[in-house]
TIBA-838062 format. One record per residue (C-alpha): x, y, z. Coordinates in steps of 0.5 Angstrom, whole numbers, plus 500, padded with zeros to 3 digits. Layout:
XYZ/...
This chain:
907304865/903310867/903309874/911308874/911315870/907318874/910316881/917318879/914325877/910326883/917324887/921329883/916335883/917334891/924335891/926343891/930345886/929352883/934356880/937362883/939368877/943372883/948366884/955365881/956358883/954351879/950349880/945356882/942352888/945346893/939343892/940341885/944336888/938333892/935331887/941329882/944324888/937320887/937320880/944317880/941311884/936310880/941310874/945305877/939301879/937300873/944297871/947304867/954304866/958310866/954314871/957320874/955326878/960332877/961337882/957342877/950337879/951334871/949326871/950323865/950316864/950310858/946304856/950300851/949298845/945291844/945291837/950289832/949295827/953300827/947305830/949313831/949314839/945318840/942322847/937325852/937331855/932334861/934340866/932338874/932346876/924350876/923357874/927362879/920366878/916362882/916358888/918351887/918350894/912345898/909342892/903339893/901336885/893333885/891329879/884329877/881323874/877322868/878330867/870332866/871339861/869344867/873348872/878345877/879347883/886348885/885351892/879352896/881357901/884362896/878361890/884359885/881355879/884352873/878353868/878352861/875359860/882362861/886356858/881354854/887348851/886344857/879341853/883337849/885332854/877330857/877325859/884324861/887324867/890330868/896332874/896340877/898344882/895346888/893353886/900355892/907353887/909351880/908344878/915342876/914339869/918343866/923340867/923333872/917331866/923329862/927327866/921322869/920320861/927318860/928315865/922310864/925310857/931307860/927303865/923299859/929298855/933295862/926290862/926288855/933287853/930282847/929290844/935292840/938299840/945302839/948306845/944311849/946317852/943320858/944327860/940331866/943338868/942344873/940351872/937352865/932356867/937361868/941359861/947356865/945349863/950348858/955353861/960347864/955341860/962336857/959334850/965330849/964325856/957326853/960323847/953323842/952324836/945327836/941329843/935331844/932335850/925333853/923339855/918341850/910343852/904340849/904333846/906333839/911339840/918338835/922344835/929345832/928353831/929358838/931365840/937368839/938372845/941377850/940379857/941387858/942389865/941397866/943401872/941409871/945414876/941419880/942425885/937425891/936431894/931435898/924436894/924442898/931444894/930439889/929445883/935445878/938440882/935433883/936428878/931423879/933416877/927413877/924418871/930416867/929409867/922410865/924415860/929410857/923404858/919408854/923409848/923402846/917400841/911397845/909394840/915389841/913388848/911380849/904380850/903384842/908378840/907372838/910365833/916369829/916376832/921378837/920381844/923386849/921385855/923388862/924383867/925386873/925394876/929396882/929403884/930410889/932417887/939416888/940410883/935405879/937398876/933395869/933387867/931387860/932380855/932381848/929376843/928375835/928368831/931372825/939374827/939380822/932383826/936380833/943385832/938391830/934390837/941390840/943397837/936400838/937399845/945401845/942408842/936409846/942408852/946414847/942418846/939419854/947419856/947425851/941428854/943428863/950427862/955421860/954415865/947417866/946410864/951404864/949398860/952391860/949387854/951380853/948375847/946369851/944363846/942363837/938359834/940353834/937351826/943353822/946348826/939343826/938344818/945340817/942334820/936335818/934327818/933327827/928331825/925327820/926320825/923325831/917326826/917319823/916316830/911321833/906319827/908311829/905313835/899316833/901323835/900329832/907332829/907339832/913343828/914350830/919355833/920355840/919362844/924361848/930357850/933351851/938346853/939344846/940351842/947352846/949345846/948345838/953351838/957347842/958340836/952336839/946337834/940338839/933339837/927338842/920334844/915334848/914333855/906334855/905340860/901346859/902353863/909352865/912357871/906359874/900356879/895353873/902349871/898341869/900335864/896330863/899323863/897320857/901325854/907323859/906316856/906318849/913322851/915315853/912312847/916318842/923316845/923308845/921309838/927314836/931309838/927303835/927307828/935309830/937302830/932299824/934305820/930310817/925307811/
């Protein structure tokens, strides 16, 4: 089953499907639906009912129960968009075989190397077989890993139908790299008990604990004259905005933080004289720390508002998703089996909170319980993104055995 995983991935990571965070529209980007479309082929091919693409590029489809049990149905979830922040456009994956423990060259031309002095975890898969970039794109394992785990999943199932399981739901959606992936997700067509994203990073991870968050876009108004005349008179956007940055605790930067703690982080900086523009996201895995980090921000833009003049700074701040745990710890129990079914496989349980988001903290609010499993991939979002494929076939291991253990139920 390595090579059909394989193939699938290296098909889907050639498909552009990057995010767009400016856009209005669902999906993001018309090119989600290129790789939509083919992945409604592939599910009518394998004889799924119900498949279904809607004008919001969600693909949803059911395998049907071939059990006499009464099994919970049970879902999973993968997005097909990659991150806005890196091109996505021209991917060229490599495979190194039998992986040796040096550096990897991913690109000659431009000296780009893949080495474990840098990413030291890369060691842990010596002697596999391990997919990269080539040094000029992101890789796409995050997410088109999960949709071709699942589908491999799906495909098993289809070829053995002797293996008994309950009804199997299986969901791909846009743009959840850009946190709109449940915006318009059906959870009642779904029609789900549990979920699962398979969106995860290195193998082993299980993860029911993630941000809460929150987007605050900044606009600071200035009054541009000539630096000839400009005393008294100039009021330089730009001083501003660093101004109100540097109110914020450095020490709550992302690259001081880690596990629990939570972060601001300035994502993005335009500016002129006249005007300037700050993107912020706010994050805390606790929502008491969270909402004062939400009104430590309110009162930084106070306070500089009370220094230059009213309107100075205008702030729009808005929550974007919770911590999906209180919902979790209802249903601890697909945890529990998502656990179990990793130790059956022999892998290595990893449970630990998730530093960001995914699918499956909104959708949890939104009535369906969805904690998160592992793709395999390392380094997302960037040119040293790679996933070893052992760790693929081991994510396609974890979901056969969830069903298995759904369906003989838990002992």
């Amino acid at each position: 089953m390595q090579s059909k995983v394989y193939d699938r991935f290296i098909r889907y990571t050639k498909i552009d499907t990057q995010s767009d965070p400016q856009s209005d529209t669902c999906p993001s980007t018309k090119k989600q639906f290129h790789l939509a479309k083919e992945l409604v082929k592939e599910l009518n091919g394998m004889g799924l009912e119900e498949v279904s693409l809607d004008e919001f590029g969600y693909v949803m489809a059911t395998l049907p129960s071939n059990t006499d049990k009464e099994v919970p149905v049970i879902g999973f979830i993968s997005h097909m968009d990659t991150s806005p922040d890196f091109t996505g456009i021209g991917v060229n994956p490599q495979i190194v075989k039998n992986y040796d423990g040096n550096d990897i060259t991913l690109n000659k031309k431009k000296n780009i190397v893949l080495s474990p002095i840098d990413f030291p975890e890369i060691l842990k898969y010596v002697g596999q077989d391990i997919i990269t970039t080539d040094g000029t794109t992101l890789l796409g394992a995050d997410d088109k890993a999960g949709i071709a785990e699942i589908l491999c999943a799906m495909e098993f199932l289809t070829e053995n139908p002797h293996i008994k399981h309950g009804t199997i739901k299986i969901g791909f959606t846009p743009d959840e790299e850009i946190g709109m992936s449940a915006e318009k997700f059906n959870v009642k067509k779904f029609a789900a008990d549990y979920a699962y994203t398979v969106d995860g990073g290195e193998i082993g991870e299980l993860e029911y604990e993630n941000f809460n968050a929150s987007l605050a876009k900044v606009t600071v108004s200035g009054r541009n004259v000539h630096p000839g005349t400009a005393k008294n008179q100039m009021i330089n956007s730009m001083m501003i905005a660093m101004e109100l940055h540097a109110m914020l605790p450095v020490n709550e930067r992302p690259e001081f933080t880690e596990n629990y703690e939570g972060f601001f982080m300035l994502m993005g900086f335009n500016g002129s004289v006249e005007e300037s523009s700050l993107a912020y996201i706010i994050r805390d895995h606790d929502m008491d720390k969270f909402r004062k980090k939400n009104e430590l921000f309110k009162k930084c833009v106070e306070f500089i508002n009370s220094k230059y003049g009213k309107n100075t700074v205008k702030l729009d701040l808005k929550d974007q998703y919770y911590n999906m745990k209180e919902k979790i710890e209802k249903v601890k129990h697909i945890i529990d089996i998502a656990e179990q079914a990793m130790i059956e496989v022999g892998v290595k349980p990893q449970i630990k909170p998730i530093r960001g988001g995914t699918d499956g903290s909104r959708l949890s609010f939104m009535g369906l319980p969805t904690p998160n499993i592992f793709t395999g991939g390392h380094n997302y979002h960037g040119k040293f993104e790679y996933i070893p494929i052992q760790s693929m076939q081991k994510s396609i291991d974890v979901i056969l055995k969830i069903i298995e253990i759904f369906e003989r139920g838990v002992e």
